[in-house]
KOLSE-6392 format. One line per field, with one value per residue (C-alpha): residue number from 1; x, y, z. Coordinates in nm, 4 decimals. Layout:
BEGIN
num: NUM,...
c1: X,...
c2: Y,...
c3: Z,...
end
This chain:
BEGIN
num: 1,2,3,4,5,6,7,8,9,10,11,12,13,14,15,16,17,18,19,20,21,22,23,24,25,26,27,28,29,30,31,32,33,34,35,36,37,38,39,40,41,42,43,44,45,46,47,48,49,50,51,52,53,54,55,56,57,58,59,60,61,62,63,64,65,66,67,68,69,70,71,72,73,74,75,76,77,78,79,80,81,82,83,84,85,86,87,88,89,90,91,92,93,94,95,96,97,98,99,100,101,102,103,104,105,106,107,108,109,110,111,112,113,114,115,116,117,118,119,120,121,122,123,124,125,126,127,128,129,130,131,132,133,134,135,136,137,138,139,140,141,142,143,144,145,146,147,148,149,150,151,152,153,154,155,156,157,158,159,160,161,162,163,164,165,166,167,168,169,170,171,172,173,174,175,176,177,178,179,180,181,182,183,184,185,186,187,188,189,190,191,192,193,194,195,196,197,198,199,200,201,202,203,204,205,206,207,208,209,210,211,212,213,214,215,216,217,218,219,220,221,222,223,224,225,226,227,228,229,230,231,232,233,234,235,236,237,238,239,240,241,242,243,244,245,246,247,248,249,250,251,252,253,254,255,256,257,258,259,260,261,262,263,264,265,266,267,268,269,270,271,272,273,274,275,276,277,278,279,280,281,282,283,284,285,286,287,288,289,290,291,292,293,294,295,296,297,298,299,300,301,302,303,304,305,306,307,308,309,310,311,312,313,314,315,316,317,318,319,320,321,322,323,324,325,326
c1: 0.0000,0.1067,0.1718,0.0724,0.1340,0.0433,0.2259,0.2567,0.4149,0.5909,0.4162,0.5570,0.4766,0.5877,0.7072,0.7937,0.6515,0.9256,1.1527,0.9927,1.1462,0.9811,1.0231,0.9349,0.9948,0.9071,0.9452,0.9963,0.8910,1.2528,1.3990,1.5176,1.4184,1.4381,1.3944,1.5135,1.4150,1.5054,1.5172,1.5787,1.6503,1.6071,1.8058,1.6452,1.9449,1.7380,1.7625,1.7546,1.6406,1.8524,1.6987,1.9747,1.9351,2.0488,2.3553,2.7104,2.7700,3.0815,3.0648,3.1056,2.9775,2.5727,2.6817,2.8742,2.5648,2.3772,2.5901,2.5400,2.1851,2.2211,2.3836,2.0697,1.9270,2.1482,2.0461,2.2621,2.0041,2.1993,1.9355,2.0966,1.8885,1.9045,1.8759,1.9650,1.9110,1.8078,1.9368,2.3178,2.3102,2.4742,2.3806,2.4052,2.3981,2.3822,2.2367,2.1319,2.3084,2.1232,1.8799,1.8555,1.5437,1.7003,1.5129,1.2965,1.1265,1.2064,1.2576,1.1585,1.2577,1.5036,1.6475,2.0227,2.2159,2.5175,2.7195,2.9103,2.7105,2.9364,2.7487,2.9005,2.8344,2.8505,2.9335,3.2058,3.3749,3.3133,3.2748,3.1098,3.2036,2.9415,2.9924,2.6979,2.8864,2.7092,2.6014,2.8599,2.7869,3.1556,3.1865,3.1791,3.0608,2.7314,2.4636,2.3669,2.6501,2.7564,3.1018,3.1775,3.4278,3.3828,3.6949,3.7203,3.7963,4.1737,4.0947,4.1495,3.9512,3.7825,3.4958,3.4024,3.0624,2.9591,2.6283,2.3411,2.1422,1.7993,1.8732,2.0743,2.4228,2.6707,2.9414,3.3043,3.5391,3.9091,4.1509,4.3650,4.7054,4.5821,4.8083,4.7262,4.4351,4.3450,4.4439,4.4772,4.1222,3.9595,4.0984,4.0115,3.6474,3.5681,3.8623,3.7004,3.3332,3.3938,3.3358,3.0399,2.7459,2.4314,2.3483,1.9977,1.7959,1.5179,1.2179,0.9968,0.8518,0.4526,0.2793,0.3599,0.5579,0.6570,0.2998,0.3434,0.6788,0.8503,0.7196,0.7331,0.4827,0.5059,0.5198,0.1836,-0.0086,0.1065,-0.1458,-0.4686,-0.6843,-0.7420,-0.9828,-0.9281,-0.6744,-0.5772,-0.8047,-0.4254,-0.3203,-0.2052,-0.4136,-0.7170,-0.6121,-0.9311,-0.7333,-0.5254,-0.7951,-0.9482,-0.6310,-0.6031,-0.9815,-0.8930,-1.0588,-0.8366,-1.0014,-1.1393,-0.8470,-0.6677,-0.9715,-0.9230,-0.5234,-0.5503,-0.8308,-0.6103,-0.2899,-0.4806,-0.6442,-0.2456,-0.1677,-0.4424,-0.3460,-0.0156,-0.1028,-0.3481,-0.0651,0.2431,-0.0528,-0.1062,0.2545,0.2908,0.0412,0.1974,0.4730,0.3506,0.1786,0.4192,0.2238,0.3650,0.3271,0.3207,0.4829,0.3366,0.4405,0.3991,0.2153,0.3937,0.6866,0.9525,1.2722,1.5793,1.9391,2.0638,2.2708,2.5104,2.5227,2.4521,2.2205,1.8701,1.5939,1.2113,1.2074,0.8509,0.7174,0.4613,0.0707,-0.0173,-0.0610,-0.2683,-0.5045,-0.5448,-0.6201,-0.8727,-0.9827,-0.9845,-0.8626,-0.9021,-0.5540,-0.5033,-0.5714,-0.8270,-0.5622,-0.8145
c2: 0.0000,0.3842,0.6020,0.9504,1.2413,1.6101,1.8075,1.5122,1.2298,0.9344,0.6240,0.3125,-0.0155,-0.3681,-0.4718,-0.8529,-1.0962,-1.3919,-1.2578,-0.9435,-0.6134,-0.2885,0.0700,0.4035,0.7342,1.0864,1.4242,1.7149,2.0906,2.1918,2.0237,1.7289,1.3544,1.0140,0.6703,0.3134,-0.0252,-0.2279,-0.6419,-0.7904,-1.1169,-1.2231,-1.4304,-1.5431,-1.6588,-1.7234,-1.4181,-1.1957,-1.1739,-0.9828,-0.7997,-0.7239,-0.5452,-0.7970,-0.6672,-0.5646,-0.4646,-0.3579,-0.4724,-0.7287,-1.0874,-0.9677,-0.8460,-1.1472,-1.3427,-1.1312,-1.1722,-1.5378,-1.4363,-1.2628,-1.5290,-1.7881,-1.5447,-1.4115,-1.0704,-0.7434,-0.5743,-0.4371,-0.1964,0.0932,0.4616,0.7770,1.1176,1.3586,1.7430,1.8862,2.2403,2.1358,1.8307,1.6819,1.2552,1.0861,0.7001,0.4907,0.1565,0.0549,-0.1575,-0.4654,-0.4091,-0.6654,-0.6971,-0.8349,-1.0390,-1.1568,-1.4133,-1.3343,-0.9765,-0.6165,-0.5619,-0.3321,-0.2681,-0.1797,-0.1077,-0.2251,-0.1804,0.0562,0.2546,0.4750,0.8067,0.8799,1.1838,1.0553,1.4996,1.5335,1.2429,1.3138,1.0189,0.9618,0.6481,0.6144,0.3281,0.1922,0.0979,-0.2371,-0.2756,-0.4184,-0.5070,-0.3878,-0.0891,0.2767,0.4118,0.5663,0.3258,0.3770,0.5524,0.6500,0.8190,0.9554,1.1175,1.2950,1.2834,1.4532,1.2311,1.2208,1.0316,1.3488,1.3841,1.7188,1.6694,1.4403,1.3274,1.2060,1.1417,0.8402,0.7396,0.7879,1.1383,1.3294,1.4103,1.6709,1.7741,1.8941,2.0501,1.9116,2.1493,2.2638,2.1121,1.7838,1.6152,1.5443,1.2650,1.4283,1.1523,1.4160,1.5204,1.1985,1.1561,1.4824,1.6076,1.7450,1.9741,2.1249,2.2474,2.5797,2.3975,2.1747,2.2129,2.0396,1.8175,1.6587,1.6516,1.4648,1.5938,1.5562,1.2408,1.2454,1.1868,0.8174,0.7600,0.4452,0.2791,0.2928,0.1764,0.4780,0.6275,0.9596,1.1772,1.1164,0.7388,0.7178,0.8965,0.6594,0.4287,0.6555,0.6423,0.8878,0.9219,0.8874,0.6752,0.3329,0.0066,-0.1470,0.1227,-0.1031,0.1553,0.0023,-0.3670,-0.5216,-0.7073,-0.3803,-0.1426,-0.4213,-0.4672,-0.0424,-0.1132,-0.3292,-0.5873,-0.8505,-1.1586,-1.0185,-0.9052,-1.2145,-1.4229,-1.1470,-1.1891,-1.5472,-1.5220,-1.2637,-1.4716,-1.7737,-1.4710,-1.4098,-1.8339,-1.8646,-1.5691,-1.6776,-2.0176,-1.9085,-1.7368,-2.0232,-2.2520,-1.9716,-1.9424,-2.3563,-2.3455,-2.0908,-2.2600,-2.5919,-2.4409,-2.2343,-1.8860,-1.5696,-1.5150,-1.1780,-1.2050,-0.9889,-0.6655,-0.3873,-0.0987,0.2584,0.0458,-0.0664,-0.2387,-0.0959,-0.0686,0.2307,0.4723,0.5418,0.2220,-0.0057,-0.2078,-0.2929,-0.1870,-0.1061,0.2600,0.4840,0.5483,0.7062,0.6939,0.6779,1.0789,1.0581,0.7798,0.9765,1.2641,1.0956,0.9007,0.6138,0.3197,0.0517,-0.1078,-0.1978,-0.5557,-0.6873,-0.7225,-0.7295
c3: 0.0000,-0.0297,0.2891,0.2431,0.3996,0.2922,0.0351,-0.1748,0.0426,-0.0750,-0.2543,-0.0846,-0.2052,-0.1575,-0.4842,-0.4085,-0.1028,-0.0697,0.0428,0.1586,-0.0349,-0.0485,-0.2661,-0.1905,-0.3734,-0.2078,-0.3653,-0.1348,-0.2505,-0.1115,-0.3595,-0.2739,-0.3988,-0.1529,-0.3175,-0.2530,-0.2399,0.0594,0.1506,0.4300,0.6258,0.9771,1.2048,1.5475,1.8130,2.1021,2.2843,1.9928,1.6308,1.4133,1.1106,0.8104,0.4596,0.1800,-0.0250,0.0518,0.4060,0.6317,1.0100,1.2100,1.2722,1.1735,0.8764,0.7689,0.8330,0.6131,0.3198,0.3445,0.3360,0.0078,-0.1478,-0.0631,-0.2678,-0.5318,-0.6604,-0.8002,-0.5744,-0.2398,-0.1154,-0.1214,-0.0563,-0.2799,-0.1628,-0.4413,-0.4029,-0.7410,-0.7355,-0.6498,-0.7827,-0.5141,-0.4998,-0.2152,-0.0979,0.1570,0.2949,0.6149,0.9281,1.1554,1.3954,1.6576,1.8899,2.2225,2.5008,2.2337,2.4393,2.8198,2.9696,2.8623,2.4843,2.3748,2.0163,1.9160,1.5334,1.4575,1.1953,0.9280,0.7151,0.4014,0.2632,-0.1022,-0.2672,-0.6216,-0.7750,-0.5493,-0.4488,-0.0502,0.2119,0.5683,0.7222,1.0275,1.2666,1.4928,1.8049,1.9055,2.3283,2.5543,2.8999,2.9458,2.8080,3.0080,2.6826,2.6090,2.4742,2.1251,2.0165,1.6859,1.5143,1.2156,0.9665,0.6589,0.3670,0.0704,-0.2295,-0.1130,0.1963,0.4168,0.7179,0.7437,0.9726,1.2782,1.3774,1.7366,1.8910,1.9116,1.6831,1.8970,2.0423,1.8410,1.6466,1.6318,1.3853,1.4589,1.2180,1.2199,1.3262,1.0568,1.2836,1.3304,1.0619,0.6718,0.7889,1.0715,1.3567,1.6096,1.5722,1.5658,1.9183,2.0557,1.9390,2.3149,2.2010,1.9696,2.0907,1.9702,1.6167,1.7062,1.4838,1.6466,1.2862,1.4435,1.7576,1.8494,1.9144,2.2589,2.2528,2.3428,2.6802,2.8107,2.5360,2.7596,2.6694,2.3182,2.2129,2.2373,1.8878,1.7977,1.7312,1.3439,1.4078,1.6055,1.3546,1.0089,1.0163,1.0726,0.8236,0.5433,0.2147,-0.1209,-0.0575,-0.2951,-0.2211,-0.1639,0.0938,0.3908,0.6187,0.4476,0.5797,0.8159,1.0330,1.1016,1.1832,1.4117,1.6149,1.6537,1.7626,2.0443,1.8610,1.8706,1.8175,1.5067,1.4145,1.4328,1.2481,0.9857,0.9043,0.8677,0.6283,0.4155,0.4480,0.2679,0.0155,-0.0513,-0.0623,-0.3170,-0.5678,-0.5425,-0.6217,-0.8652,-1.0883,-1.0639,-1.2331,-1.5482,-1.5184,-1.5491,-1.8080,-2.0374,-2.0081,-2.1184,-2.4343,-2.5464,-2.4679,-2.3324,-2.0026,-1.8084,-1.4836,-1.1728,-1.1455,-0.8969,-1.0198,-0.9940,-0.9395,-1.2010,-1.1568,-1.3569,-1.3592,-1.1521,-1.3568,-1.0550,-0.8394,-1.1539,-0.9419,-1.0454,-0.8210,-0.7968,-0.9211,-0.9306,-1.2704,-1.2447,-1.1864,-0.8458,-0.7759,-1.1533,-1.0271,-0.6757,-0.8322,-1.0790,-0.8046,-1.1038,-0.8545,-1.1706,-1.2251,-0.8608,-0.7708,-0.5033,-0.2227,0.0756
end
């Protein structure tokens, strides 16, 4: 389904079920453009479950895990995200590090990232490495932290980055004496706070915030219900307006009669499939419908890109091509 939000927000649609991937494309009237397509695999370990973006990571022992992953299933897809500003040009990527879910079964739940994450800008040659330093019982340092630098195409350090990824970030130019890669300044940061640059803050989280996972304001408010949208928009699911209801019984009775909906379609099309296949006919795979996969210009990988349609048919209110998903 699509998740709105006003000015024109993003369409987002999942564009393939096994495995689960997803695309989304939003246009912002400052000029800017966000797209990418995203899959992911999951590990469980017991304690924890471990979510990880298929493609080419850098990190540690999660990471390695998930490259396994994305050679189960082989794909020149590596779920990288776009962010390009129009008026500068300036192209940026990235991709995303593992989540784990800790005390999964026993104890009060708590989430951490791990990981290294490298922001290219593809005009001018400039890096970020960002590192999501994993929890350690052990270590003094703060929980959820994160580091950074940012190089120039010569590999020279000019800026440092230090914060967490759940509260907020600040920047830190490198002193001019710190050496040609800045080493000095990497080790010092608290040295310079006459150069910090607050990057990010978070905002006040709501009123017993505690009660309802910790979302943000933003968060709480994604799946409420608006009109005109899509048939397919997930906000339109039954089982999910039940379960926001209270209504849980329902609700449940409700998502197993869509997941067998889903078993039968899918079914449904393998047998056209099988029987094109046996007679020799063309047959037209299933395809997602704003959605299209191609081969990235600048990454050369092939992802789910928009093309079009969705803000047409809204507008139109002509809701004809999508399928009957619920």
């Amino acid at each position: 389904g699509c998740c709105e939000r006003a000015e024109r927000p993003p369409p987002s649609l999942q564009v393939s079920h096994h495995p689960p991937a997803a695309a989304h494309h939003a246009d912002s009237k400052h000029g800017w453009t966000l797209r990418q397509e995203i899959k992911i695999t999951s590990k469980f370990r017991g304690k924890y479950l471990s979510i990880m973006p298929l493609g080419e990571l850098r990190g540690g022992t999660g990471l390695r895990r998930a490259r396994k992953a994305a050679m189960r299933w082989p794909s020149p897809h590596s779920g990288t995200i776009h962010c390009v500003f129009h008026a500068s040009g300036n192209h940026y990527t990235w991709k995303k590090v593992t989540t784990t879910v800790h005390n999964i079964i026993v104890g009060k739940l708590w989430i951490d990232q791990s990981g290294e994450i490298e922001i290219v800008n593809h005009k001018t040659g400039d890096k970020c490495n960002l590192k999501f330093v994993p929890y350690s019982y052990f270590s003094r340092d703060v929980a959820r932290k994160v580091t950074g630098e940012v190089m120039d195409p010569a590999g020279k350090v000019h800026f440092l980055l230090l914060g967490t990824w759940d509260e907020k970030m600040d920047c830190y130019k490198v002193a001019a004496g710190s050496g040609d890669n800045g080493a000095e300044g990497r080790q010092r940061p608290h040295e310079a706070e006459e150069s910090r640059v607050p990057l990010w803050k978070r905002n006040q989280l709501p009123k017993y915030a505690e009660n309802m996972y910790y979302f943000s304001e933003l968060a709480l408010t994604l799946n409420a219900p608006e009109s005109g949208t899509a048939p397919t928009d997930s906000r339109r699911r039954p089982d999910q307006r039940l379960m926001e209801n209270g209504r849980w019984d329902e609700a449940n009775a409700e998502k197993q009669r869509l997941e067998e909906k889903q078993r039968l379609a899918r079914k449904r099309r393998e047998a056209e499939a099988a029987r094109a296949t046996e007679d020799g006919a063309p047959y037209d795979p299933y395809k997602p419908l704003w959605f299209e996969r191609k081969k990235d210009p600048v990454t050369q990988e092939l992802a789910h890109v928009y093309r079009g349609g969705y803000w047409e048919s809204k507008e139109k209110q002509d809701w004809s091509g999508c399928p009957d998903i619920f």
